[in-house]
N, C-alpha and C positions, 0 to 999 in steps of 0.2 A: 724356830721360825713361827712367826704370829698366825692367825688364819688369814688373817690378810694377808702377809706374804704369798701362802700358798694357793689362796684364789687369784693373786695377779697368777702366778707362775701357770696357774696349770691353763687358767684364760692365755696367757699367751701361747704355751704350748697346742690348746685349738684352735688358735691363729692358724698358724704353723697348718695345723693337720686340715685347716676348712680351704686353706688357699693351695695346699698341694690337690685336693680336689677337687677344687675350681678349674685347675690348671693339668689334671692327669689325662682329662682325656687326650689334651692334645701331645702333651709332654709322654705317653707312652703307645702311640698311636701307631700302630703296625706300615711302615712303608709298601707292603704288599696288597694288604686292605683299602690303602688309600689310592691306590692306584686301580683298582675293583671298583670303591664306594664312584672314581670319577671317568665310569663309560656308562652305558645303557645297558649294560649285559647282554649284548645281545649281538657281538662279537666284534660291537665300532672301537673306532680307537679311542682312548682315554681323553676327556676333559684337560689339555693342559695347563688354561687358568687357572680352572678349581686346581690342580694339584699342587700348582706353584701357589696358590693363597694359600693351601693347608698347609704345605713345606714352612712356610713364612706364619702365619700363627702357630705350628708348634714351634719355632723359634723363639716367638716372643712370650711363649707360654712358662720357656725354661727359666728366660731370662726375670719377668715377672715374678714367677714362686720362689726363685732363688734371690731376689731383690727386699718381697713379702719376709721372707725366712730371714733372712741378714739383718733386717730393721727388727723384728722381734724379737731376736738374739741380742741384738743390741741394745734393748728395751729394759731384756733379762740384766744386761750386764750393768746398766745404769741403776735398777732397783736396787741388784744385790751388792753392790760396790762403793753406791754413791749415794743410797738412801739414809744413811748413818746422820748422828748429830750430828757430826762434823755438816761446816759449809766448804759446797765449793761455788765460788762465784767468777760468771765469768761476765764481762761486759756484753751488754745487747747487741753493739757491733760487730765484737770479735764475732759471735753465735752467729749473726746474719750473715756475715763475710766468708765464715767454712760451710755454711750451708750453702749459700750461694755455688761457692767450689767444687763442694760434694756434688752435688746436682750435677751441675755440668760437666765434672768429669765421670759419674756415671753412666752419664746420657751417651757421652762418646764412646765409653766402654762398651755399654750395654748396645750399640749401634754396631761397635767393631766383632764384639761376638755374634751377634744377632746376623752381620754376612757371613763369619765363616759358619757357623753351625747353621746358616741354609745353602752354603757352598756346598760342607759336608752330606745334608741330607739330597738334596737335588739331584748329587752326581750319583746316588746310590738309586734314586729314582727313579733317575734317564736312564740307568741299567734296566733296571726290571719294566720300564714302560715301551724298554724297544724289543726286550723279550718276551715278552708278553703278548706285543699286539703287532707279530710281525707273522706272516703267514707261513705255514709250518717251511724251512730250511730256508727262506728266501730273505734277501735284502732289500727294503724299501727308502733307499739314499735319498729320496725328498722328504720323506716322515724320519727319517735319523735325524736332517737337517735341522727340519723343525723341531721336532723336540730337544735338540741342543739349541736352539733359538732361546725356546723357553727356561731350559732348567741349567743351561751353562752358560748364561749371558758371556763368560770369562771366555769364553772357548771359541775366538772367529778365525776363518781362513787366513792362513798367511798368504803374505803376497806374492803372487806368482803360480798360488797352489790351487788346484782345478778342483773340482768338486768331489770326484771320487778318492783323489788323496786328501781332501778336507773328512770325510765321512771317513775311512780308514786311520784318520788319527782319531778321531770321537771313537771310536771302536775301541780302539789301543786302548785310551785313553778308560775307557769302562771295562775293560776287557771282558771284551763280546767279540765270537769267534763265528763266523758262519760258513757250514759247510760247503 
């Protein structure tokens, strides 16, 4: 390997390590902390905008570094594979026409992950934001409500069902027990 090989190589490998830490603090962000970082301390209830924004930029944070990494790698794999005398030619179309495709079915991918990993992180949220800031043994069925408002868009009353059996499936559903 030339020394130019191995200044691409290791240049790309700090790609790699500069955009995982662009991207760590949100991507390893304590859901307990973040739910701390969004009240006043000073025993109100939690910010649930702020929380669902940070829930939703660590989402896009994974998605991102892991997008960053995948093109790098791929970077890797065109130098070391495809650098050679040999030619490979491909027409300007064809190139435009899978990039185009690539694109847009990343965008949909990365959109499709991007809900469930803030499906995932939310519901773990709305656990800890109703245990958290709920006053010692007691249940507050309009603040359950709401913050299933906010962090479980998926999660509405069915029909027919009253509110205290709507808030006891959100329970279930977290499983949160109150004495």
């Amino acid at each position: 390997m030339s020394l130019s090989s191995a200044l691409f190589v290791f240049g790309l490998t700090l790609d790699i390590l500069g955009a995982y830490y662009l991207a760590q603090s949100f991507i390893t962000k304590n859901l307990e902390d973040l739910t701390f970082e969004g009240t006043s301390g000073y025993g109100s209830p939690p910010n649930l905008r702020y929380i669902k924004s940070n829930l939703l930029q660590k989402a896009e944070a994974q998605i991102g570094f892991s997008l960053l990494a995948l093109g790098f790698i791929l970077q890797s794999f065109d130098y070391f594979f495809f650098s050679s005398e040999q030619s490979h030619l491909l027409s300007s179309t064809s190139v435009l026409l899978c990039v185009v495709v690539l694109l847009l079915l990343t965008f949909l991918l990365a959109g499709f992950i991007k809900g469930k990993l803030f499906a995932r992180y939310a519901k773990r949220m709305a656990a800890i934001v109703i245990r958290e800031s709920k006053p010692e043994g007691e249940r507050n069925d309009s603040w359950i409500t709401k913050v299933a408002g906010y962090l479980l868009p998926d999660l509405r009353p069915a029909p027919n069902e009253n509110d205290r059996s709507f808030v006891d499936r959100i329970l279930s559903e977290l499983n949160i027990r109150f004495k």
